[in-house]
C-alpha positions in Angstrom: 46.9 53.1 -11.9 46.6 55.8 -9.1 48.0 55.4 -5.8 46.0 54.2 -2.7 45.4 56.3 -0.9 44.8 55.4 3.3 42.0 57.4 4.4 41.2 55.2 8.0 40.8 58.0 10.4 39.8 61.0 8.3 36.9 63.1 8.5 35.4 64.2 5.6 32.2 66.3 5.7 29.9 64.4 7.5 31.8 60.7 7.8 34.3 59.3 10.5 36.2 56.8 8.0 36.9 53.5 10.5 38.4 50.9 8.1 38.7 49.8 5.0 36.1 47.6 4.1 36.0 44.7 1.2 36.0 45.9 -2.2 33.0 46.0 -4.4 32.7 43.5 -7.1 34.1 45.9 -9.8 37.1 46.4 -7.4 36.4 49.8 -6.1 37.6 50.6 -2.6 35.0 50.5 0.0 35.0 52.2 4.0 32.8 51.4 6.7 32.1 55.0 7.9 30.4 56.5 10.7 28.1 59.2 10.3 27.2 62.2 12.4 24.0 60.8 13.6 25.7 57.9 14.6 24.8 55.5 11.9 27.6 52.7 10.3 27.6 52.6 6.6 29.9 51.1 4.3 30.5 53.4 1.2 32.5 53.3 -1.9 35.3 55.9 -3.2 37.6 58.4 -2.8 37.8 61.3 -0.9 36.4 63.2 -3.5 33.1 60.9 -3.9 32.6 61.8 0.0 33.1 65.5 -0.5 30.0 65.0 -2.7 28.2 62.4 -0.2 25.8 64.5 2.6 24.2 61.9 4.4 24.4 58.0 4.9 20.5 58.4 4.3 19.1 59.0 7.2 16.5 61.6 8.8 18.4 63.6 10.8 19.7 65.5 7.9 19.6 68.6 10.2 23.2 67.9 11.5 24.2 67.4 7.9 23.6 71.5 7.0 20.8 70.0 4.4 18.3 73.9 5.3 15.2 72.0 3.7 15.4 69.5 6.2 15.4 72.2 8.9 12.6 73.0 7.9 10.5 69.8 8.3 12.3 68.3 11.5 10.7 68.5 15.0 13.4 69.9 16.7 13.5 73.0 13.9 9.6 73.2 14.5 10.3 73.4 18.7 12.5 76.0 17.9 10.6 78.5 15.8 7.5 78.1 17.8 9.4 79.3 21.1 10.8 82.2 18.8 7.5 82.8 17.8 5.7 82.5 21.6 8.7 84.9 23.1 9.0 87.0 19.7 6.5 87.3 17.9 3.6 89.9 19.3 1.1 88.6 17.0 1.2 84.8 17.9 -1.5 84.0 19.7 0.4 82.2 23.3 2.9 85.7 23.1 0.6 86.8 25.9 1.8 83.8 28.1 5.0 84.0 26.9 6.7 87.0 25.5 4.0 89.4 27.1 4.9 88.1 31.0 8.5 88.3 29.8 9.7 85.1 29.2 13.1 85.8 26.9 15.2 82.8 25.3 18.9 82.9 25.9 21.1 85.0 23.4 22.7 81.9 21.4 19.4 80.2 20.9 19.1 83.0 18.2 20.7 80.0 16.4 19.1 77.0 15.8 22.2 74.9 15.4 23.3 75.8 19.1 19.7 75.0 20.2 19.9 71.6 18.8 23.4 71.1 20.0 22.3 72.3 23.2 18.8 70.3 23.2 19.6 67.2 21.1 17.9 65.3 19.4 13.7 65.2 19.9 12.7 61.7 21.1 9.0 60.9 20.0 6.2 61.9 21.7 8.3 64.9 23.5 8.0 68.5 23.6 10.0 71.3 24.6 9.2 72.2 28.7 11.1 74.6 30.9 11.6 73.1 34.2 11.4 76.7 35.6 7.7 77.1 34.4 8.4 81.3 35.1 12.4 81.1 33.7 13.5 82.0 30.3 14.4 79.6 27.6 18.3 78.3 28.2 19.8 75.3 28.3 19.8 74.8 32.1 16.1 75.2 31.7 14.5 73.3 29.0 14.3 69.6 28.6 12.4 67.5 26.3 9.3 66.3 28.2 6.1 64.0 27.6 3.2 65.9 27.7 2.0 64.3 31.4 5.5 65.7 32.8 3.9 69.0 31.3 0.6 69.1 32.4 2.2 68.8 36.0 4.7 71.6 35.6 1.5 74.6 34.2 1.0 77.7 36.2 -2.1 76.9 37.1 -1.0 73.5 38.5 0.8 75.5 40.8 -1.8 77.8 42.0 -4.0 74.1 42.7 -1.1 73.5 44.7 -0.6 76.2 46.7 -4.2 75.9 47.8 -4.7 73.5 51.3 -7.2 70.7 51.0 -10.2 72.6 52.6 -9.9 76.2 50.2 -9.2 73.4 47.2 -12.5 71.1 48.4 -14.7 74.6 48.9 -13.7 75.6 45.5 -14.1 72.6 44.0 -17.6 72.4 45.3 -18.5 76.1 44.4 -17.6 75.0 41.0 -18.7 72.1 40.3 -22.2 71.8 42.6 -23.4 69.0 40.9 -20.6 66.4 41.6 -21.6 63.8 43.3 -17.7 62.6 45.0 -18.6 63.2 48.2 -17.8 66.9 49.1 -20.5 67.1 51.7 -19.7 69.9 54.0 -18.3 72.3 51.8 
């Protein structure tokens, strides 16, 4: 019969092994583990069945090195299409982007350092630069909803640097048959 073997404490590939857990019914060993997404999993064998094991299952296979899951993740897709908006002369927003000269930091040129950079996408987010004429880098992007967005446009700004009476006359030029009041203008 081999010899146990403690692994409490290791890291192997993508697993923090915490404790031994209770054996399985056949009497294999068992570790409650913690994967790199954070998850607690209790998993059976040696250190050689976790060499094999990539994942505890779960979606953000990204930080497991699995390139098809790159591919399909939202953070991967926020990534390519700022490479494509800055890069890419035939995109259609390179204009807005790449064309006023809005660059993205050198070590975005990886994804991996984006997303450890970034983390993880929450739902309903987007990537938004704080600095709405900046470059893409770290001190600023965020994730944002889409209303912190809408506030943070170029042409938000212009509205804003308007005063009330230029903004009302406008308003009224453009819109004559609004009926909220703008009498005067």
């Amino acid at each position: 019969m081999p010899q146990f073997i403690d692994l409490t404490g290791l890291t192997i590939r993508n697993f923090k092994i915490i404790e031994r857990a209770f054996n399985s019914a056949n009497g294999r060993t068992r570790w409650l583990c913690r994967c790199v997404c954070g998850r607690e999993t209790v998993m059976h064998g040696s250190r050689s069945a976790f060499l094999r094991q990539r994942s505890c299952g779960c979606k953000r296979n990204v930080a497991h090195g699995n390139r098809r899951a790159n591919y399909t993740s939202p953070e991967y897709q926020s990534w390519r299409a700022m490479r494509n908006r800055c890069l890419n002369g035939k995109d259609k927003h390179f204009k807005d982007y790449g064309g006023r000269g809005i660059s993205i930091c050198p070590q975005w040129k990886s994804f991996m350092v984006f997303l450890s950079d970034m983390g993880p996408r929450e739902v309903g987010m987007s990537l938004d630069r704080i600095d709405h004429d900046g470059n893409y880098s770290p001190d600023n992007c965020r994730w944002a909803t889409a209303s912190i967005q809408a506030k943070n446009k170029r042409s938000r700004k212009a509205i804003e640097n308007f005063s009330d009476d230029v903004f009302l006359r406008e308003y009224g030029r453009r819109f004559p048959d609004a009926e909220y009041g703008l009498v005067g203008c």
